[in-house]
Steps between C-alpha positions, in 0.01 A plus 500: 500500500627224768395767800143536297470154486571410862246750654266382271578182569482507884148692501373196276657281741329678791205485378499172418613382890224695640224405220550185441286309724218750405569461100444049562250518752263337258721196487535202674771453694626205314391495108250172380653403224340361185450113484623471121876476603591106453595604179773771567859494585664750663834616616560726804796643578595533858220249641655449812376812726291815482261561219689203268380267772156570544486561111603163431273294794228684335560433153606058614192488687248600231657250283789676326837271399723778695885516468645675773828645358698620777877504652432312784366149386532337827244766676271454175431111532474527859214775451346261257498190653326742814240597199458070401434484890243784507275359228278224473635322192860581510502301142309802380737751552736548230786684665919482368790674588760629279856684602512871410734754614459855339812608625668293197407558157619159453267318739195694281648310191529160673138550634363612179722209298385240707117609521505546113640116459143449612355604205213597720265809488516779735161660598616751763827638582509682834813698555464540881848499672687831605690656642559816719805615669418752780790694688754252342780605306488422113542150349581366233426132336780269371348630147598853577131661565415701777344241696101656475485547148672149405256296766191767423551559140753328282485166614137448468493723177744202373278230688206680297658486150668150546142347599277661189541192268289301827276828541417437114444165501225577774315727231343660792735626750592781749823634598461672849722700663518611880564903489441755765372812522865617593546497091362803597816651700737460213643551144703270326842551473670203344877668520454357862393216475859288469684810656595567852288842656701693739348401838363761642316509160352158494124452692409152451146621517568718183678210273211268609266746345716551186495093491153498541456779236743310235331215475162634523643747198609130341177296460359773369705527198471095497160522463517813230752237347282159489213740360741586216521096457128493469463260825340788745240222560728192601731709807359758708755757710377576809707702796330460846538725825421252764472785754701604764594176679679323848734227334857455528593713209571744764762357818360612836146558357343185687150681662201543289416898550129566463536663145716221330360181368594167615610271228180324405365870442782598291434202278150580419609717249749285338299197453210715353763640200562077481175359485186769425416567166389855576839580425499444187258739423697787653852418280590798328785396197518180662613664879312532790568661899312380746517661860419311839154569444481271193415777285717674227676772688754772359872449395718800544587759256855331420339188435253654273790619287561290226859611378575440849363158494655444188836585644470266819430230246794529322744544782371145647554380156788570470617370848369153411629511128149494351525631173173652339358216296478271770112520555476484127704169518336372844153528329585368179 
């Protein structure tokens, strides 16, 4: 199954490094966004580089109140006081910073506490920031996670569930999630995920891909789950491959090569799941995959498997010590 998966997996990624440009040729290279976004707050996760960057400067300068959520809070007010600089009326952008470090569980529940003192509603939810470990040995977080399927899966699947109460109070909102197509490379296998792999085992490229899978696996359930609950309308789940791009997720990857995106390109896709309302149209039980193209592309067979899905849920259940009637209780 894992071997079947991983050939699989690389041919979709293959295809996808060589095809990309051709598959968004008909796009811009930066995405005009809508002009109806005063009204919208939104949280990004990992604001400060890559694809979480560019997402957010989009999403300030069209009018959105943006939080930039990330670990580094010192970086994030610099970049926004840059953004205050860049525009006109620097009262107009509505830009904060707020510490968030998915490498502690902990830190998710402060954020989330603090942000739900508010009282305020949450329009968008972006969960941007990753992680991937290439030719390193395995880690794990102070929680006990391997370190790509705590900072890729578990912590933002607890981000997601902590923040519904503000995604309901929105009545309209959208929880998007940054995948890959590397979901493609992988099964889930959640025996590993707080275990140590013998090392000549463990590919950091493979448990990125099972991250990527898990919580791709996850919203989908969440969104079979707030359909039960007779909300389908009020959150949409939407999983987004931004394409194949040059950030620092990878160390030593600096140089744009002439397949990958840049940054602003991989965000096109991203801030068309946040803002378009073609998406809508295209939910199917309240879930929706977008590819770079910002069209609905094709999940892989595991995540199409809904036992399997069902199983991923309630492993990252029961590592946060959710029992089952909390969206029951959360929406009542």
């Amino acid at each position: 199954m894992e071997r079947r998966a991983w050939l699989r997996g690389m041919w979709e990624m293959v295809k996808e490094m060589f095809c990309q440009k051709l598959l968004t040729c008909h796009l811009p290279s930066s995405l005009v966004l809508p002009n109806h976004l005063s009204a919208l707050t939104i949280i990004v996760t990992g604001a400060t580089s890559g694809i979480g960057l560019e997402t957010a400067r989009e999403l300030a300068k069209a009018g959105a109140h943006v939080i930039m959520a990330c670990r580094n809070t010192k970086a994030a007010n610099d970049i926004a006081r840059q953004w205050r600089l860049e525009v006109h009326n620097s009262r107009s952008l509505k830009v904060e910073v707020m510490e968030l470090d998915l490498l502690s569980l902990a830190s998710v529940r402060r954020f989330a506490g603090v942000w739900e003192q508010r009282a305020m509603p949450l329009h968008v939810l972006i969960n941007n920031a990753g992680v991937l470990l290439m030719g390193e040995p395995q880690r794990f977080s102070n929680d006990g996670l391997e370190q790509h399927i705590q900072v890729n899966h578990v912590a933002p699947a607890l981000l997601t569930l902590l923040l519904l109460p503000s995604l309901l109070r929105a009545q309209a909102s959208r929880i998007i999630n940054v995948n890959s197509v590397a979901h493609h490379c992988a099964v889930v296998e959640p025996k590993y995920w707080n275990s140590k792999i013998n090392e000549c085992r463990f590919s950091g490229i493979k448990a990125y891909g099972a991250s990527k899978l898990a919580h791709l696996m996850f919203l989908k359930i969440l969104a079979n789950k707030l359909l039960e609950q007779k909300i389908r309308a009020s959150i949409q789940c939407i999983a987004v491959h931004p394409g194949i791009v040059t950030t620092n997720l990878v160390p030593g990857v600096k140089k744009k090569s002439f397949w990958m995106f840049d940054p602003t390109e991989g965000a096109r896709s991203v801030l068309f799941c946040a803002t378009s309302d073609d998406v809508a149209r295209n939910l199917e039980k309240g879930f929706a995959y977008y590819s770079c193209n910002c069209k609905p592309g094709r999940v892989s067979p595991h995540a199409a498997d809904m036992d399997s899905c069902l199983d991923v849920w309630q492993k990252t259940l029961d590592i946060l010590q959710f029992n089952g009637d909390y969206l029951s209780h959360v929406i009542n």
